[in-house]
C-alpha positions in Angstrom: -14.3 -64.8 215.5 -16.9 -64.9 213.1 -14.3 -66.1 210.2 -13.2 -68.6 212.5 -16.6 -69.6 211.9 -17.1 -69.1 208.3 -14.5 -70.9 207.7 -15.4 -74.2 209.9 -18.7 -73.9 208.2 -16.9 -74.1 204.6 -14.8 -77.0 205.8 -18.9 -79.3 206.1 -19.1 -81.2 202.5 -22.8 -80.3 202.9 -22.7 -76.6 202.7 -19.5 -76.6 200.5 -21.6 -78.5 197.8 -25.0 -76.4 198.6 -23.2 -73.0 197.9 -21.3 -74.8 195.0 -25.0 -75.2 193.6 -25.8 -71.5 194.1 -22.9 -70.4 192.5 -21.9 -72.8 189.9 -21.5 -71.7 186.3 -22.3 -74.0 184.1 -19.8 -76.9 183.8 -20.5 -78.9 180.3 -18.1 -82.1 181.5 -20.6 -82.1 184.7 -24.0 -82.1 182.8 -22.4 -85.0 180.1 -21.4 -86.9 183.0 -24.9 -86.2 185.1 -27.1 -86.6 180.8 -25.1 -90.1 180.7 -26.1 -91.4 183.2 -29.5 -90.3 183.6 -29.9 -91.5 179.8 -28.0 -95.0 180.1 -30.8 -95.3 182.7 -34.0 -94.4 180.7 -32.3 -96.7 177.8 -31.9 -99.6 180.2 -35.3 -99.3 181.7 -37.8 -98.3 178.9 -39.5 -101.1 177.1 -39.2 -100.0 173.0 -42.8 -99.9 173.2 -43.2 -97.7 175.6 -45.7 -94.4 175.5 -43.1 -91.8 174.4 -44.9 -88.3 175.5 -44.2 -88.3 178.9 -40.2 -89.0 178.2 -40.6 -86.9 175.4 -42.1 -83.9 177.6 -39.7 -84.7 180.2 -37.0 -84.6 177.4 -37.5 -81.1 176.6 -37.4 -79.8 180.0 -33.9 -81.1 180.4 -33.2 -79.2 177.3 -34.8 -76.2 178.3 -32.7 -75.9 181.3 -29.5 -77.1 179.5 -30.3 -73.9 177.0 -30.2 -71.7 180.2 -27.1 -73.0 181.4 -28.6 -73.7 185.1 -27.3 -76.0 186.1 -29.5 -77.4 189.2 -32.3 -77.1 187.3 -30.6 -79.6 184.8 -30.3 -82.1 187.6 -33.8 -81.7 188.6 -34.9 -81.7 185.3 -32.7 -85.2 184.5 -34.0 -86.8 187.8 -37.3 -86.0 186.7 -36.6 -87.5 183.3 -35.8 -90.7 185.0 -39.2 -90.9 187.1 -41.1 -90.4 184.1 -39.3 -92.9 182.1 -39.6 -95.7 185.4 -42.8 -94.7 185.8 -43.7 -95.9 182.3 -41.9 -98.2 182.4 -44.1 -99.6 185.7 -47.3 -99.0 183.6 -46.0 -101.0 180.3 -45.0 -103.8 182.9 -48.3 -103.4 184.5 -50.4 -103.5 181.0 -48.3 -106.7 180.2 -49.5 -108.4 183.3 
């Protein structure tokens, strides 16, 4: 009975992909494809005059967690990049106004 169960369970996309993010190794074609996108994105977004700390400290977080090969962390950490990049992006738009 219960591996009846176990195995419904298995069969949701929601807990296949949370225990895929507990137990991942590191997979360098996923981070390339997830540092891509997030960096097309702060390209596309972030005026060349821009404050560059916050991206810059945001930057190095991503490679922090790339170093460690953790991979959820590198997610979180390129997500995070991308806030700090709209973010000033908002306040250069702001300053302009």
């Amino acid at each position: 009975m219960l591996d009846v169960r176990f195995a419904s369970l298995c069969g949701s996309p929601a807990l296949r992909d949370l225990l895929e993010r507990i137990v991942s190794a590191w997979r360098p074609d996923k981070a390339v494809e997830r540092a891509r996108t997030a960096y097309e994105y702060v390209a596309r977004i972030l005026p060349t005059d821009a404050y560059l700390e916050a991206v810059g400290a945001a930057d190095r977080v991503v490679l922090e967690a790339e170093e460690r090969q953790d991979l959820p962390a590198y997610e979180e950490a390129l997500r995070e990049l991308c806030r700090t990049a709209r973010a000033e992006a908002m306040r250069e738009k702001e300053g302009a106004a």
